[in-house]
Structures are given as structure tokens and as C-alpha cells.
VMD Tcl script that draws the C-alpha trace (Angstrom):
set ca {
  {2.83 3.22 -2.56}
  {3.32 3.40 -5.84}
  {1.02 1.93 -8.65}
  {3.56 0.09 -10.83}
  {5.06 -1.72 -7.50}
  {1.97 -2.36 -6.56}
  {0.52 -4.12 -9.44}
  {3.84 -6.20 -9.71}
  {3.46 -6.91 -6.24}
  {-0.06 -8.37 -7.14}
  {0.92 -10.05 -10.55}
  {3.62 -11.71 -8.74}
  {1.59 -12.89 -5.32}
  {-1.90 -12.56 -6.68}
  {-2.44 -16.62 -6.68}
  {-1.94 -16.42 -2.96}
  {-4.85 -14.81 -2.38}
  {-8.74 -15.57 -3.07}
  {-9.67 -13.80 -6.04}
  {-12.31 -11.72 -3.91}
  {-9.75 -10.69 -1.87}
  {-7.16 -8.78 -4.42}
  {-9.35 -5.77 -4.70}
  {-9.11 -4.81 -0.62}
  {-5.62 -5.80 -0.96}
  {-4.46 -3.22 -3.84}
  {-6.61 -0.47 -2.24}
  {-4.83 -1.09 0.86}
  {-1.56 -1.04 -0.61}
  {-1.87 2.25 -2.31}
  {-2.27 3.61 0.92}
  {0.41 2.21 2.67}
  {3.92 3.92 3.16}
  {6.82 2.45 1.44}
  {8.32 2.42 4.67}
  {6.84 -0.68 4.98}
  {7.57 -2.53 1.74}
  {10.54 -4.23 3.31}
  {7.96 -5.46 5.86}
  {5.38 -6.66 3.12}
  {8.43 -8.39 1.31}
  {9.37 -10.22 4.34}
  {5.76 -11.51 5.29}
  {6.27 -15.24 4.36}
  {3.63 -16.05 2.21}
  {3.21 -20.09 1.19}
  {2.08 -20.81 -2.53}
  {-0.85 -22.77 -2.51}
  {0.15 -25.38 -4.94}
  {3.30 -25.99 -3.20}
  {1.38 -26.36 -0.08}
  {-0.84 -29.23 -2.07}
  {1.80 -30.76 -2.90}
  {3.25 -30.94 0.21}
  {0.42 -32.73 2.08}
  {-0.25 -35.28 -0.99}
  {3.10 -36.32 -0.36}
  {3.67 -35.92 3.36}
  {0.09 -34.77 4.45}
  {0.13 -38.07 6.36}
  {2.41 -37.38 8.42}
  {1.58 -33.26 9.41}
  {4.35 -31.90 7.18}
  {1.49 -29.81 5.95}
  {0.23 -27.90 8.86}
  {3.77 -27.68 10.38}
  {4.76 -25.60 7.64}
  {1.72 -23.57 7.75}
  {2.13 -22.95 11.86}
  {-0.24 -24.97 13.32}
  {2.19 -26.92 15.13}
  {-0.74 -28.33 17.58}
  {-2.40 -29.66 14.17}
  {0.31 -31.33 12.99}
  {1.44 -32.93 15.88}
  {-2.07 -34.46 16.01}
  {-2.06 -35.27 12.28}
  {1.46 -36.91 13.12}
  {-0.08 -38.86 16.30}
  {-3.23 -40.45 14.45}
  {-1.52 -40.74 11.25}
  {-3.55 -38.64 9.24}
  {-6.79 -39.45 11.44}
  {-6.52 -42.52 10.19}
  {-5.95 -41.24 6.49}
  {-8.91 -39.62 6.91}
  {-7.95 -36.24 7.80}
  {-5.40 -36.39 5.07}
  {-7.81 -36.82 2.35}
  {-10.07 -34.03 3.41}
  {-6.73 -31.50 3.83}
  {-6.03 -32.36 0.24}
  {-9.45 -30.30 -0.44}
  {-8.92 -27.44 2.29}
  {-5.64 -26.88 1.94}
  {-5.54 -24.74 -0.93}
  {-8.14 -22.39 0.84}
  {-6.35 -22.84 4.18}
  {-3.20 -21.65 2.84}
  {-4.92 -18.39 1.28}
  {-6.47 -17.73 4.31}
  {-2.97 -17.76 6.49}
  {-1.50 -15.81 3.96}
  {-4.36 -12.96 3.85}
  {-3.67 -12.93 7.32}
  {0.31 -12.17 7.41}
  {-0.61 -9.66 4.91}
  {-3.37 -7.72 7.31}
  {-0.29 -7.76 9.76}
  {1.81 -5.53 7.34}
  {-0.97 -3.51 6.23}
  {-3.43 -2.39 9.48}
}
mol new
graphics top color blue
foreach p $ca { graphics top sphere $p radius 0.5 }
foreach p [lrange $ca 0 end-1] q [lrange $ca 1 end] { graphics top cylinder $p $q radius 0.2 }
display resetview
């Protein structure tokens, strides 16, 4: 791929990744075809601070990990109310790192 689309591609997404994690990512995508940059732009990647914002407000009640995928987490969230509030208190501190992690992931499926 080109150089320019791939350093707008990491100016515009680099937040929603781990700083560590931007270097294996743009020597990846200078490899890869751009046959598959309609499959990179379609990987749906979650912005971490939207994500933290979504489970202050609704973190209670799963909204959080639904909208990450882990239906089977949120349903549990949902069921115990937050573990009791609990659980919702200590997702306000993973989530950020949670979401990166998902999101590296989707990426690895485009890229490998």
C-alpha cells in the first residue's frame, strides 16, 4: 500500500490502537495489497472514548460489552446489574484497553 494512505490511515485510527502497537501495524500495512483496503475500511473499529462513555452511562446495564461483542458478558452484566455495581466500576478502568485490544484484533483479520 501506499505510504501517504497509510499514514492517513494511522493519523486518522491511530488512538484505537496501543501506542506499542502502531509500529507492527504500519509495517504490516505497507505490505498489504490495496485489494484489501475496502476490507480494512470496513473492519468496525470502536473509539475508545466513545466506548468510556458508553459504559459510564449505561455500563450498568451491559450496553458496553454488547457493543463490543461479548454478548455472553453483557447479558451477565445485565443479569447482576453491573455485579452489583461492582463490575461496572472496574470496566470504567479496562475498558479503554479492552476496546484497543478488540480492535487490534479486527485489524489482524484484514491484515494476516
Amino acid at each position: 500500500m501506499d505510504q501517504n494512505k497509510v499514514d492517513m490511515f494511522l493519523m486518522s485510527y491511530g488512538r484505537y490502537f496501543e501506542g506499542f502497537q502502531l509500529i507492527a501495524i504500519r509495517e504490516r500495512l505497507l505490505a498489504l495489497d490495496d485489494s484489501k483496503l475496502i476490507n480494512l475500511q470496513a473492519a468496525d473499529l470502536k473509539d475508545p472514548s466513545t466506548m468510556l462513555i458508553v459504559s459510564i452511562i449505561g455500563g450498568h446495564f451491559g450496553v458496553d460489552r454488547f457493543l463490543l461483542g461479548e454478548v455472553g458478558l453483557g447479558i451477565a452484566k445485565l443479569l447482576t446489574c453491573g455485579g452489583l455495581g461492582i463490575w461496572t466500576i472496574v470496566d470504567w478502568f479496562l475498558i479503554l484497553g479492552r476496546t484497543r485490544d478488540i480492535n487490534l484484533h479486527k485489524i489482524q483479520q484484514v491484515l494476516y
